[in-house]
NUZA-159322 format. One record per atom (N, C-alpha, C, O): z, y, x; residue number from 1. Coordinates in Angstrom, 2 decimals. Atoms other than C-alpha are relative to their C-alpha. Example, Ala and Ser with C-alpha at 12.3 -4.5 7.8 and 13.67 -1.06 7.14 Angstrom:
BEGIN
Z,Y,X,n
0.00,-1.19,0.89,1
7.80,-4.50,12.30,1
0.00,1.20,0.90,1
0.66,1.18,1.94,1
-0.06,-1.19,-0.82,2
7.14,-1.06,13.67,2
0.73,1.09,-0.77,2
0.90,2.20,-0.26,2
This chain:
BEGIN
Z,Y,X,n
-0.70,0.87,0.92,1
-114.16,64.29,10.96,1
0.14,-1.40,0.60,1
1.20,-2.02,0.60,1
0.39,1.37,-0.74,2
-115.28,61.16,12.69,2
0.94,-0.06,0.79,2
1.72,-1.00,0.60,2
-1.25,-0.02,-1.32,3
-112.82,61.97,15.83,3
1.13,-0.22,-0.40,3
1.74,-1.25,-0.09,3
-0.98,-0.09,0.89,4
-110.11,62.93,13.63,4
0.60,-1.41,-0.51,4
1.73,-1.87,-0.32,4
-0.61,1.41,0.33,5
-110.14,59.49,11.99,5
-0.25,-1.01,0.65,5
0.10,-2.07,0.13,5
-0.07,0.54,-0.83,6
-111.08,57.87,14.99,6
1.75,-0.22,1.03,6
2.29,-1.19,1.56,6
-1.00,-0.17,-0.66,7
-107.94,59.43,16.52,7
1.41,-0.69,-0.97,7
1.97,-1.63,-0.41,7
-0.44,0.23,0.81,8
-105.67,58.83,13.73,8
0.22,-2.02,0.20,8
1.29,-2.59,0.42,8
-0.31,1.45,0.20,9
-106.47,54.71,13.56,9
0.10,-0.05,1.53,9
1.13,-0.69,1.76,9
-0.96,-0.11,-1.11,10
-106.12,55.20,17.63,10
1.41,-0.43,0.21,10
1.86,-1.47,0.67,10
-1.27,0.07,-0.31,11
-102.82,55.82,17.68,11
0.27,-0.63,-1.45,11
0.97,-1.52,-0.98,11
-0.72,1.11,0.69,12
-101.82,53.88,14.51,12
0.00,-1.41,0.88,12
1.08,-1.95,1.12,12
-0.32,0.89,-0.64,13
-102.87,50.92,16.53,13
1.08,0.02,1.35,13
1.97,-0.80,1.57,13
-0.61,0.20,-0.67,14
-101.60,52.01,19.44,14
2.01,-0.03,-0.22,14
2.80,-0.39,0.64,14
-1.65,-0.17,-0.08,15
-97.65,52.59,18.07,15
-0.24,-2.14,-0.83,15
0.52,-3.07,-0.58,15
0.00,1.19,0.25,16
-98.60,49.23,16.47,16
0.58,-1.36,0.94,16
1.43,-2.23,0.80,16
-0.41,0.68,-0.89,17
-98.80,47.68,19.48,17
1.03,-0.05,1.13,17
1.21,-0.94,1.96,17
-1.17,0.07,-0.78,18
-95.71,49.19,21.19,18
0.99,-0.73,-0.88,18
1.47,-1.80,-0.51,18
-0.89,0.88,0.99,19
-93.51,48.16,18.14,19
0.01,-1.54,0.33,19
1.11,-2.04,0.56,19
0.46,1.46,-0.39,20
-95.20,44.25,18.90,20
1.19,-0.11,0.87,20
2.27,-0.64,0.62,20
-0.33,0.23,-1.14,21
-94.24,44.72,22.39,21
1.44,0.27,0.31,21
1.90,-0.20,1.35,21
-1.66,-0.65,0.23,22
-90.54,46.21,21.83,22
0.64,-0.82,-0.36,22
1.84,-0.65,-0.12,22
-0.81,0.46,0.64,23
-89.54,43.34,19.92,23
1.02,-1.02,0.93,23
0.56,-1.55,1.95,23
-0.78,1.12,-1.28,24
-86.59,41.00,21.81,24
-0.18,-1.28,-0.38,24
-0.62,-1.78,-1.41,24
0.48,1.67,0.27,25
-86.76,37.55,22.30,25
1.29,-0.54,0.88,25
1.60,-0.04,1.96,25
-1.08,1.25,-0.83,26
-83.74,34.77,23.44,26
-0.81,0.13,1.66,26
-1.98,0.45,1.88,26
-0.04,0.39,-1.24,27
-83.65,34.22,27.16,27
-1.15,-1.48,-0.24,27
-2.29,-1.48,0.22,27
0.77,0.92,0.39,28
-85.05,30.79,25.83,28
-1.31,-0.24,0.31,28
-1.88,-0.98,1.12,28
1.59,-0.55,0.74,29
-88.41,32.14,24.29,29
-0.02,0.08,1.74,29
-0.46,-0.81,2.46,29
1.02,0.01,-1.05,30
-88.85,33.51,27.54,30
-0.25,-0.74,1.29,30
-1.21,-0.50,2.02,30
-0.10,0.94,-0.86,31
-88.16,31.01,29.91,31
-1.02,-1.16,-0.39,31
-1.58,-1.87,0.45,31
0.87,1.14,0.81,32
-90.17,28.63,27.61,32
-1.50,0.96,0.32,32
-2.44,0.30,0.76,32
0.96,-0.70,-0.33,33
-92.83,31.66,28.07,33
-0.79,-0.18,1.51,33
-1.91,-0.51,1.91,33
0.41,0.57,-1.26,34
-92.69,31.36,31.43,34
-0.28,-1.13,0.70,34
-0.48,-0.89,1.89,34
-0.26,1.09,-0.24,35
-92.81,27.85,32.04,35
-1.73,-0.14,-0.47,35
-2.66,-0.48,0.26,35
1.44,0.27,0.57,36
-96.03,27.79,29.68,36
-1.05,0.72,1.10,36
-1.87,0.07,1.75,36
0.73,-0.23,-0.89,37
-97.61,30.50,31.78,37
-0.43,-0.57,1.04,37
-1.64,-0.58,1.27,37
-0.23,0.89,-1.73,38
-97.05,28.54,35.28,38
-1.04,-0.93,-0.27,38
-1.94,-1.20,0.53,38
0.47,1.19,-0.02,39
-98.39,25.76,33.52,39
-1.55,0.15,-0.46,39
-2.39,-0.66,-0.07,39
1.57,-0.62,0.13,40
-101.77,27.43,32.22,40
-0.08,0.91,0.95,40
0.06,2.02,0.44,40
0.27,-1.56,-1.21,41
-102.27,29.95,35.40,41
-0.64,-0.66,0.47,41
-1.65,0.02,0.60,41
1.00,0.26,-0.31,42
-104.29,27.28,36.92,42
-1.43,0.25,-0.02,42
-2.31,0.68,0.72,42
0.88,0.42,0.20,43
-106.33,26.31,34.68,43
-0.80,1.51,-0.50,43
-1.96,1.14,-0.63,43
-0.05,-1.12,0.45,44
-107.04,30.19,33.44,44
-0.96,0.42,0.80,44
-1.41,1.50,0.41,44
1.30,-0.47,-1.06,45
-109.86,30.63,36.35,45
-0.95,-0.74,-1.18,45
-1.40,0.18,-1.87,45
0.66,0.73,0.46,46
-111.87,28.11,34.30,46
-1.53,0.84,-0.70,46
-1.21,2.02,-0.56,46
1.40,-0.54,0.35,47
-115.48,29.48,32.95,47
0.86,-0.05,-1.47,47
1.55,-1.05,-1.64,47
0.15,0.37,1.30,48
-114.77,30.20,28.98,48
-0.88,0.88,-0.61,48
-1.20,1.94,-0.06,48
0.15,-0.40,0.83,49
-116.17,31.17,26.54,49
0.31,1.05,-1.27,49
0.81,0.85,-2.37,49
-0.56,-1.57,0.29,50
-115.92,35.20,25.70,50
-0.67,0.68,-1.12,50
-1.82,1.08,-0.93,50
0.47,-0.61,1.51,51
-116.63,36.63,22.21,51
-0.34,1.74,0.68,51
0.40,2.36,1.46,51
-0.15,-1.15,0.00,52
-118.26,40.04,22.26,52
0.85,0.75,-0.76,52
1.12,0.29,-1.87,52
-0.77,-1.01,0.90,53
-116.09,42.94,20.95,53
-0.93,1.08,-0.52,53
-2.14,0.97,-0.27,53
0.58,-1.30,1.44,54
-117.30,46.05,18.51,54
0.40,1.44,1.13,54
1.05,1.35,2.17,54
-0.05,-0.97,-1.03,55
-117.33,49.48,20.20,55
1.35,0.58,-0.31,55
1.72,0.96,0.80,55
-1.12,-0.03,0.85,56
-114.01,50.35,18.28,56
0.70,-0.75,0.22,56
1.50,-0.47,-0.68,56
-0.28,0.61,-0.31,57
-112.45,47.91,19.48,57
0.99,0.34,1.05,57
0.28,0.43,2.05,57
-1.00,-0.78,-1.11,58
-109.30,49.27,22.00,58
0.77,-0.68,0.91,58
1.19,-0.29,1.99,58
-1.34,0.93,-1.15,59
-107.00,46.37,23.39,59
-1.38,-1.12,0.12,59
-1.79,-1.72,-0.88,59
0.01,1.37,-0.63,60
-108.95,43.73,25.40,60
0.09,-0.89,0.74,60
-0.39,-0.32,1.72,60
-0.41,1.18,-0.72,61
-108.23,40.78,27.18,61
-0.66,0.12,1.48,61
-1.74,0.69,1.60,61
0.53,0.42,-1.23,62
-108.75,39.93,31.01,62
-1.07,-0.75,0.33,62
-1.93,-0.52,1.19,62
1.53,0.61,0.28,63
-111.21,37.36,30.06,63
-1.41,1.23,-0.14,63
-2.45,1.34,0.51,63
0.89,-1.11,0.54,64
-113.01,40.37,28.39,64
-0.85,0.69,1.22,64
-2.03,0.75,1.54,64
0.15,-0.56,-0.74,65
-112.91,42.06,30.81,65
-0.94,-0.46,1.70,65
-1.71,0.19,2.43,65
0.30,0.82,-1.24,66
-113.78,39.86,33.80,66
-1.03,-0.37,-0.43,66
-1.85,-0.32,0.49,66
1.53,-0.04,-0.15,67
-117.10,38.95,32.00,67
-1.09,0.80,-0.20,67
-2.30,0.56,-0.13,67
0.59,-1.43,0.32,68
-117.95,42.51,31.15,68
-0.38,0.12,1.46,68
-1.35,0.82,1.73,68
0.29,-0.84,-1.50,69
-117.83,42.74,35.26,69
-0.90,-0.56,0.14,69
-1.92,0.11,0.28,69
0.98,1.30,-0.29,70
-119.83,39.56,35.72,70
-1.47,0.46,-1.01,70
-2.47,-0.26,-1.03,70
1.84,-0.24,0.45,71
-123.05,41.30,33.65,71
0.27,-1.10,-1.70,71
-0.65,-1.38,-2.47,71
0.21,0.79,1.31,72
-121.74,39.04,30.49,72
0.17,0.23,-1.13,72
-0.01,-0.53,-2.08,72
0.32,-0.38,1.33,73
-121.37,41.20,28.03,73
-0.96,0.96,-0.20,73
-1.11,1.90,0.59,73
0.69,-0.93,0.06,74
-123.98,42.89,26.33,74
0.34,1.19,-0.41,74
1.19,1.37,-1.28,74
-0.26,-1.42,0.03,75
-124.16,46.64,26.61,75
1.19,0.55,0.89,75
1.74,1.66,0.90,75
-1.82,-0.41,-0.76,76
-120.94,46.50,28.98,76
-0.24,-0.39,1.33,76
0.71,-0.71,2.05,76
0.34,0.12,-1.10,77
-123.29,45.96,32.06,77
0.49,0.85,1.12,77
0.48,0.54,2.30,77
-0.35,-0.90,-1.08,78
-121.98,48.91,33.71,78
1.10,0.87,-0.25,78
0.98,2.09,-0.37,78
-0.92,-0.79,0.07,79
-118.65,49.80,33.30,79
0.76,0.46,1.15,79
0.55,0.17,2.33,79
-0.97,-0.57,-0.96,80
-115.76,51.80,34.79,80
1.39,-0.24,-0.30,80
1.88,0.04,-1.40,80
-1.39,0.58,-0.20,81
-112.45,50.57,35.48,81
0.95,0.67,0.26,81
0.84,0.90,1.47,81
-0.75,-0.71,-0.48,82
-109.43,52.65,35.67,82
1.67,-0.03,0.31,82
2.47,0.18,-0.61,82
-1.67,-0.07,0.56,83
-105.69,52.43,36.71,83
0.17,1.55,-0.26,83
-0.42,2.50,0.26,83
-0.61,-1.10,0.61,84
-103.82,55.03,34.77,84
1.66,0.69,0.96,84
2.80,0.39,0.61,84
-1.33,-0.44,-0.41,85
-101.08,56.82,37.01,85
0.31,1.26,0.47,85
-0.46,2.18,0.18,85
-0.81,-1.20,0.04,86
-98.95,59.50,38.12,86
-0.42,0.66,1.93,86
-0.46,-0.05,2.93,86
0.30,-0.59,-1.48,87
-99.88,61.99,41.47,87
-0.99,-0.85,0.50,87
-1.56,-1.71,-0.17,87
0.52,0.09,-0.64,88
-101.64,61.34,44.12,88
-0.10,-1.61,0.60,88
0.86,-2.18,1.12,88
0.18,1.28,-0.16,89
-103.50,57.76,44.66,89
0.81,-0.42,0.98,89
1.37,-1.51,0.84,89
-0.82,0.95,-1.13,90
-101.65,57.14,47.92,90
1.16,-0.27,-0.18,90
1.64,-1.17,0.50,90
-1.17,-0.17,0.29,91
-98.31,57.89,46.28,91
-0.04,-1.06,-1.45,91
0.86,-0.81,-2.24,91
0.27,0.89,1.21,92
-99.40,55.00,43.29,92
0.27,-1.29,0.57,92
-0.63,-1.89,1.16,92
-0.46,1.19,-0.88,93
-97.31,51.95,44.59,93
-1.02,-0.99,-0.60,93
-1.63,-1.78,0.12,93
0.34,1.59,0.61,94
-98.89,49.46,41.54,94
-1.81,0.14,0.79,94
-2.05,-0.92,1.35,94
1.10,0.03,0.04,95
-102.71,50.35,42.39,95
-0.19,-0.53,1.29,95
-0.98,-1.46,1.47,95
-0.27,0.11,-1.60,96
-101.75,50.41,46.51,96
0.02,-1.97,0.04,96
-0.79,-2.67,0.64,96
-0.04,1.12,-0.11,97
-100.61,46.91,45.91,97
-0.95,-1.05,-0.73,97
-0.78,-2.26,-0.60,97
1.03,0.72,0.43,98
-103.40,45.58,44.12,98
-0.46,0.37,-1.49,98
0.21,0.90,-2.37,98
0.16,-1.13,1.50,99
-105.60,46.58,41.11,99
-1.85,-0.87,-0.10,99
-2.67,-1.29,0.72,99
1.56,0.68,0.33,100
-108.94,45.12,39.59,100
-0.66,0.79,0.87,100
-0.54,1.97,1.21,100
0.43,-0.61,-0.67,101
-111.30,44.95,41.66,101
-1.21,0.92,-0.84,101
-1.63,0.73,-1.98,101
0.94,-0.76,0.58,102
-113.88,47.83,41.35,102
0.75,1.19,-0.26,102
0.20,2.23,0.07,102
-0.63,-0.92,0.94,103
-111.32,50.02,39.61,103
0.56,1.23,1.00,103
1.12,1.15,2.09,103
-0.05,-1.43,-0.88,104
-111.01,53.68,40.80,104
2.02,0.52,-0.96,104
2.43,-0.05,-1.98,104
-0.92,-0.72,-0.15,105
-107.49,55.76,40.55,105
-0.40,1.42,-1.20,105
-1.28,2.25,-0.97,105
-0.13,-1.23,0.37,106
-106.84,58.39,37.67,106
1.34,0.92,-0.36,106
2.26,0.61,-1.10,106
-1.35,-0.36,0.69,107
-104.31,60.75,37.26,107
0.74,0.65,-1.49,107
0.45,1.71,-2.05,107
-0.34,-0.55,1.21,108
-102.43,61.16,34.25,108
0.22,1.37,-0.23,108
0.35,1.72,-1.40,108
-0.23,-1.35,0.34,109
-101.90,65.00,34.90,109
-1.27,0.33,0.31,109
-1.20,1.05,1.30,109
1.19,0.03,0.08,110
-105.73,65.13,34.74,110
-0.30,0.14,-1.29,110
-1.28,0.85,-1.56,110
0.12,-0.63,1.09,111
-105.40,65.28,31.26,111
1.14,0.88,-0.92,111
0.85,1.42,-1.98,111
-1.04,-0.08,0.85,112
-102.25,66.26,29.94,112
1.16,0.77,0.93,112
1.51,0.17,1.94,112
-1.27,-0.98,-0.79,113
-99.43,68.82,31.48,113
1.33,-1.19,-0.02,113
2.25,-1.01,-0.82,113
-0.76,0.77,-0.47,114
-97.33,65.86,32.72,114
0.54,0.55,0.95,114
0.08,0.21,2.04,114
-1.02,-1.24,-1.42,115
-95.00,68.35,35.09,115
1.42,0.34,-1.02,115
2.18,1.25,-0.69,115
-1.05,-0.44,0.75,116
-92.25,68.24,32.01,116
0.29,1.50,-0.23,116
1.45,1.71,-0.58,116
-0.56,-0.95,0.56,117
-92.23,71.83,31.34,117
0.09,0.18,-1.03,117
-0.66,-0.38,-1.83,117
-0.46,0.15,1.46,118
-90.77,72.68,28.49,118
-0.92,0.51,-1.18,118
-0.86,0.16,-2.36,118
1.27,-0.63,0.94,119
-93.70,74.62,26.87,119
-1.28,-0.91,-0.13,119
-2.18,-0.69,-0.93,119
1.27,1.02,-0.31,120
-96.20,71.68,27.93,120
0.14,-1.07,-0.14,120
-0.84,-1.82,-0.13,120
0.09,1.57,-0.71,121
-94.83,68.55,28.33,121
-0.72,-0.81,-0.75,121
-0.63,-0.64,-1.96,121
0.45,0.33,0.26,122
-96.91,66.30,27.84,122
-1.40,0.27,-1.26,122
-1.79,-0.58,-2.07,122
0.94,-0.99,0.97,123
-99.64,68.58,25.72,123
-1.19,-0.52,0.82,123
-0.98,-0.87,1.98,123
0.57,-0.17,-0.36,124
-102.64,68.15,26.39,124
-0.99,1.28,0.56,124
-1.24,2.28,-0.10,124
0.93,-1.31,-0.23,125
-105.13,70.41,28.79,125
-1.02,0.38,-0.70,125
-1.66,-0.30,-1.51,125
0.97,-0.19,0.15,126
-107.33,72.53,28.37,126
-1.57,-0.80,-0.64,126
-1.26,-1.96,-0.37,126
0.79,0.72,0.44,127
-110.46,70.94,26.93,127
-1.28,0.02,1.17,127
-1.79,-1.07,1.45,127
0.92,-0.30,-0.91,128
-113.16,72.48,29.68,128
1.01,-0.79,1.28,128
0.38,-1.72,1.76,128
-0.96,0.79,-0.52,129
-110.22,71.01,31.92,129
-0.25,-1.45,0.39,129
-0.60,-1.84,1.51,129
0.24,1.19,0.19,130
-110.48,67.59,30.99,130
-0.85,-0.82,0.48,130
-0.77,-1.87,1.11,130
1.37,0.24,0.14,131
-113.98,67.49,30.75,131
-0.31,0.24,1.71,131
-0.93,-0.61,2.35,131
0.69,-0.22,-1.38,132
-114.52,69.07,34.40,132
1.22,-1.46,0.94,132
1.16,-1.64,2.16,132
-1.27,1.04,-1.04,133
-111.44,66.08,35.80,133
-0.89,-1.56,-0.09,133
-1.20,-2.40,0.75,133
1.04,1.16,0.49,134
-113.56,63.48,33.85,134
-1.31,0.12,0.65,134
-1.64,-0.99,1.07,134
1.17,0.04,-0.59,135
-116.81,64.35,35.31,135
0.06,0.08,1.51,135
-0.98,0.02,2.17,135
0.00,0.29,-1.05,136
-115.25,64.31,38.59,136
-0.02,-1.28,0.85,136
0.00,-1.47,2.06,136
-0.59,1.61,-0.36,137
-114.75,60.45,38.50,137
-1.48,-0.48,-0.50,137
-1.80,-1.65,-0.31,137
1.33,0.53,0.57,138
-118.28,60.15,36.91,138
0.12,-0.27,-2.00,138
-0.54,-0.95,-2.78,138
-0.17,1.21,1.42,139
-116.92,59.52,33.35,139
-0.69,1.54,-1.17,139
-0.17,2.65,-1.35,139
0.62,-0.25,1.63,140
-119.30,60.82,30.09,140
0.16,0.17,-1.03,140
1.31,0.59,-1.18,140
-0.34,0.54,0.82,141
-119.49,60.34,27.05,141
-0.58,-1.15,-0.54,141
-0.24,-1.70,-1.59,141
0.65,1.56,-0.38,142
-121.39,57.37,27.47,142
0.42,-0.94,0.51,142
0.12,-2.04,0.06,142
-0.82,0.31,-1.25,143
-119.34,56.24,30.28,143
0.16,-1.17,-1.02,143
-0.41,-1.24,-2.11,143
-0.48,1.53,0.62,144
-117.92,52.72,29.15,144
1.10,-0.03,1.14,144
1.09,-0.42,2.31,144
-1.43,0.49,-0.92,145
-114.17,52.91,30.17,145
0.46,-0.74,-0.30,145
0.41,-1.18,-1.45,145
-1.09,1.21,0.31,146
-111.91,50.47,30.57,146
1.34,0.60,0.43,146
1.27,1.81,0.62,146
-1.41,-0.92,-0.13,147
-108.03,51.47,31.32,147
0.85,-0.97,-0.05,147
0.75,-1.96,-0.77,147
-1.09,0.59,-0.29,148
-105.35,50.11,32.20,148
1.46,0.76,0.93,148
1.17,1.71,1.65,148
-0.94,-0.69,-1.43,149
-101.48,51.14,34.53,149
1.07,-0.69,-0.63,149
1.18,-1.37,-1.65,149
-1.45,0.36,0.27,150
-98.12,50.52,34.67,150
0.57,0.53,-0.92,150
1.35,-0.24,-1.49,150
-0.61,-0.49,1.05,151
-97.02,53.15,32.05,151
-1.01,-0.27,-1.38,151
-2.01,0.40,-1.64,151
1.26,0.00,1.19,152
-98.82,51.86,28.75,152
0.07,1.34,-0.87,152
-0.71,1.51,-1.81,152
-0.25,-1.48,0.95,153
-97.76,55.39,27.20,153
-1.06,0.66,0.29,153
-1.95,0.88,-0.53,153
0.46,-0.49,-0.94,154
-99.31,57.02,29.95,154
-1.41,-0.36,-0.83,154
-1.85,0.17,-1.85,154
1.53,0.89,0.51,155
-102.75,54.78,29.33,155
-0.37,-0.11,-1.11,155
-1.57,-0.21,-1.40,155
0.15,-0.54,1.55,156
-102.31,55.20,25.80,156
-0.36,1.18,-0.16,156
-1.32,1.18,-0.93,156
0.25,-0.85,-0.02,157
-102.56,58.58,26.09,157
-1.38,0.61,0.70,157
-2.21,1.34,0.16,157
1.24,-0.25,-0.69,158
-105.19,58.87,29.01,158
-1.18,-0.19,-1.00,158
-1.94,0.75,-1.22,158
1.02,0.91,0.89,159
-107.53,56.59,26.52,159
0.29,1.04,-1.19,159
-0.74,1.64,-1.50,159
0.01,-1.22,1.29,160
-106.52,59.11,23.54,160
-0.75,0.79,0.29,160
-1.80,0.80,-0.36,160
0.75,-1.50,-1.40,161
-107.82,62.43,26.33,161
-1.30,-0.50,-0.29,161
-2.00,0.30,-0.89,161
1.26,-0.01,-0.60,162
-110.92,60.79,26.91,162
-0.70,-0.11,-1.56,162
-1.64,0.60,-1.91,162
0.69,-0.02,1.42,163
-111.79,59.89,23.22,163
0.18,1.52,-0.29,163
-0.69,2.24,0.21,163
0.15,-1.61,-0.04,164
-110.92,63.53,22.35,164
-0.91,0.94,0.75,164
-1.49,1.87,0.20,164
0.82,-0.34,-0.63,165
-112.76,64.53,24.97,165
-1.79,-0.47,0.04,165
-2.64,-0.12,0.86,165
1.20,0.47,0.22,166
-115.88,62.71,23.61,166
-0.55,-1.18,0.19,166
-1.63,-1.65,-0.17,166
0.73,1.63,-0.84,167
-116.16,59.43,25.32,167
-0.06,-0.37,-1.05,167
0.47,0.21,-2.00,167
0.60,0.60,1.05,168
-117.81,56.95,23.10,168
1.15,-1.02,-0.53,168
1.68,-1.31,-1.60,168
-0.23,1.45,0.22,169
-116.33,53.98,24.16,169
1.40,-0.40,0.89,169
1.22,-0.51,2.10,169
-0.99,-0.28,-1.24,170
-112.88,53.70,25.87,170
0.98,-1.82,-0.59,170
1.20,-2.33,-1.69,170
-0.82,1.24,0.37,171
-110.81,50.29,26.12,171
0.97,0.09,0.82,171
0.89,0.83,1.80,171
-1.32,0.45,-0.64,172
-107.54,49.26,27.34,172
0.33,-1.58,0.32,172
0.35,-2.48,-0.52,172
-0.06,2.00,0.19,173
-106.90,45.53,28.94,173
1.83,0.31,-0.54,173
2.66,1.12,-0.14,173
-0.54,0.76,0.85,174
-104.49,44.30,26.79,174
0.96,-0.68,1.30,174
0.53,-1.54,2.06,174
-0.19,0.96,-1.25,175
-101.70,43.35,29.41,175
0.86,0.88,1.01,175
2.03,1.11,1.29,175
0.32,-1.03,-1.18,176
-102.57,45.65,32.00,176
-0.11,-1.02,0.94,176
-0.50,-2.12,0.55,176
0.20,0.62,-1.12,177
-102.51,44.24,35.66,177
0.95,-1.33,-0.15,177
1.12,-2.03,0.85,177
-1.09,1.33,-0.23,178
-100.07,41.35,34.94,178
-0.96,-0.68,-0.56,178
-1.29,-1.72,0.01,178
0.49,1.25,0.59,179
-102.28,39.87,32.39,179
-1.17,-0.27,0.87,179
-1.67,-1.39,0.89,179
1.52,0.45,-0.65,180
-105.47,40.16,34.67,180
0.52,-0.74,1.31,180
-0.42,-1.37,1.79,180
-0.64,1.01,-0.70,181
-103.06,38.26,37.48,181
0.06,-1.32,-0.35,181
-0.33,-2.23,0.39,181
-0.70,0.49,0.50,182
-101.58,36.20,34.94,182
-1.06,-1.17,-0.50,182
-0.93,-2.35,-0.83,182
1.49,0.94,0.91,183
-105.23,34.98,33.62,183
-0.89,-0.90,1.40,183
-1.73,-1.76,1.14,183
0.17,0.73,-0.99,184
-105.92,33.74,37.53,184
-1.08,1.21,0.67,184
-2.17,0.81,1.10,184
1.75,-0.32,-0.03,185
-108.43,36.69,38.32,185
0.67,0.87,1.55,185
1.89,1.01,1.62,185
-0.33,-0.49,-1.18,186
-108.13,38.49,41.98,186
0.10,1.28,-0.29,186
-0.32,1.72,-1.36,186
-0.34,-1.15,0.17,187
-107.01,41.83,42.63,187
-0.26,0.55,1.61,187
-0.03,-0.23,2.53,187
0.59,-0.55,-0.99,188
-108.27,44.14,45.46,188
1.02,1.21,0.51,188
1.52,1.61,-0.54,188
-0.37,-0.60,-0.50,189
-106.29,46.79,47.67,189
-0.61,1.42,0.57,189
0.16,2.34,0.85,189
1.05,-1.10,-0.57,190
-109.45,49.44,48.95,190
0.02,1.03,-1.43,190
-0.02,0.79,-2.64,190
-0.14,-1.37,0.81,191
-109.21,52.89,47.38,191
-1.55,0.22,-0.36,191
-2.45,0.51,0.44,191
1.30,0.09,0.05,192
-112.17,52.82,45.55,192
-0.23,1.57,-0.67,192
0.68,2.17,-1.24,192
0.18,-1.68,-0.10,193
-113.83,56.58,45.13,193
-0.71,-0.52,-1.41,193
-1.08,-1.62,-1.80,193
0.17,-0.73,1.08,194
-114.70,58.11,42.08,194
0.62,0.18,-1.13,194
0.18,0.97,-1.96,194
């Protein structure tokens, strides 16, 4: 029951937050957007001051994230970092070109019959499946993921898999790789294993 309505307010937030993100904006807005960014990207390295989050908790921030690595949040001493993408890591242009550091490579057809056939697409696997793709990367149900990629569907979905699949605690930065750029924080190139 718990999963069920775990899954359920899941994906309510998550169509929540595509709707947000869908909405258009004047050329203006975003030029004025951009202008603001440029002008806070400096200062955005700066030490602040990072509120813990709740385990329930699904979209967070680069800040968040960046002091979860740094040992600064409690209980989030030892997480795992993941870009979310398609085939084979070497064939993953966004991760190739840079990707938090720490953060290991998963593929989205790891959980889910992403091969468009028409009887599958996008279905999820098997459940013993899942579970044996997940324990190949080290991930639990303890595990403390984090998630992130270029397709937020994709990463929406991965982060759905793994809750279904039991994980406790699964997050998404809020963003993805632009905002953890965007917030001043470095990004690493080495194919990191597991």
């Amino acid at each position: 029951m718990k999963k069920r309505v775990l899954a359920a307010l899941l994906c309510v937030t998550m169509t929540a937050a595509m709707l947000a993100g869908c909405g258009s904006g004047s050329s203006s807005e975003e030029e004025t957007t951009q202008e603001s960014t440029e002008e806070t990207t400096e200062e955005s390295t700066e030490d602040v001051e990072v509120e813990p989050v709740e385990t329930r908790t699904v979209y967070v921030t680069p800040q968040w994230v960046n002091s979860a690595l740094n040992g600064e949040q409690e209980g989030y001493e030892d997480i795992l970092i993941a870009e979310v993408g398609y085939g084979d890591v070497a064939d993953c242009v966004s991760y190739n070109e840079g990707h938090v550091p720490g953060a290991i490579y998963v593929d989205n057809c790891e959980v889910e019959d992403a091969t468009g056939s028409e009887e599958g697409a996008y279905n999820l696997l098997a459940a013993d499946e899942v579970v044996s793709n997940m324990l190949n990367h080290g991930i639990t149900k303890d595990t403390k993921v984090v998630l992130y990629g270029a397709d937020v569907s994709g990463t929406a979905r991965q982060a759905f898999a793994y809750l279904w699949a039991g994980v406790e605690d699964v997050k998404i930065i809020n963003g993805g790789i632009d905002a953890w750029t965007e917030a001043g924080y470095d990004t690493e190139t080495d194919v990191n294993e597991g």
